[in-house]
N, C-alpha and C positions, 0 to 999 in steps of 0.2 A: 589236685585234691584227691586224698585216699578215699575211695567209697567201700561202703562194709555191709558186711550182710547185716540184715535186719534183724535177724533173731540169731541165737546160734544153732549149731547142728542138732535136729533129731537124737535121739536114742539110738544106735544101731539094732536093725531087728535082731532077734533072739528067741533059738527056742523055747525060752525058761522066760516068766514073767523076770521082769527087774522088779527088784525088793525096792518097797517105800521109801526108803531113807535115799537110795541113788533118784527114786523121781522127785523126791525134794528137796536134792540136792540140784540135779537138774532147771526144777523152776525157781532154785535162788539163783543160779548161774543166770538162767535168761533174763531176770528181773536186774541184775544187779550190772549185765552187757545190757541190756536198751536202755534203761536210765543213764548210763555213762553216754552211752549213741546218742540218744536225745541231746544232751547235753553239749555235745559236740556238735552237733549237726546245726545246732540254732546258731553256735557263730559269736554268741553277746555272753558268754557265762563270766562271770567274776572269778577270780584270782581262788577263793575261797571256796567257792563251787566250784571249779575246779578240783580243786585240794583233795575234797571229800570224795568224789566218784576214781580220783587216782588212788587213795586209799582204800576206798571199797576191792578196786580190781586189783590192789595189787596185796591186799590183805584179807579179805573174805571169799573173792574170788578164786585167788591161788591157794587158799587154805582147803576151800572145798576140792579144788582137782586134786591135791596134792592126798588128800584123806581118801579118795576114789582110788587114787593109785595105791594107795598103801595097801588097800583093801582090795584085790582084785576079784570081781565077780563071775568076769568071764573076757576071754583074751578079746573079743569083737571091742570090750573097751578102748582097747590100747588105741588103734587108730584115730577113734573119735575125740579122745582124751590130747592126743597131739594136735589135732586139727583146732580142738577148741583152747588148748592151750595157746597156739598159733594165734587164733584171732584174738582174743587176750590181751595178746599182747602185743598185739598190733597196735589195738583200740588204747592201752596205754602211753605205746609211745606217742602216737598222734595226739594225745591231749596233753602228754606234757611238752609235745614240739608248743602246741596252742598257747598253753601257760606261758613257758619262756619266752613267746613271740608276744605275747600280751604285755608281760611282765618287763621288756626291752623298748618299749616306747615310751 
């Protein structure tokens, strides 16, 4: 079994405060990877919940990094922007492995 981090990554430090809009996009990213986590991690989710947290990650999720990058604030994102893109999509394939293995019985 895959184990995943718990939250995702930090902010990278920065001499420059980070503007509003990247820390809330930040806390929709972590809200939106632990609710999917959760989900996985119990083991009993429906077909349908399911559905929902693979669509969250792979449509609100990837729409927020994807608008992060478009917008470059400062190059420290890049790395963390990959890393968190990385667990992502980790976290995706592992629930739709889950789904299909549900879904096959």
């Amino acid at each position: 079994m895959v184990t995943f981090h718990c939250s995702i990554p930090h902010l990278p430090a920065c001499a420059i405060l980070w503007p509003a809009n990247l820390l809330l996009a930040h806390n929709s990213l972590s809200e939106i990877y632990q609710h999917a986590l959760r989900v996985w991690e119990q083991g009993d989710a429906d077909p349908l919940q399911l559905e929902f947290h693979l669509g969250s990650l792979e449509g609100d999720a990837m729409d927020l990094l994807g608008a992060i990058k478009s917008d470059p604030i400062s190059p420290e994102l890049t790395e963390w922007l990959m890393s968190l893109a990385e667990l992502v999509g980790q976290l995706y394939t592992a629930i739709t492995s889950y789904r299909d293995s549900i879904q096959n019985q």
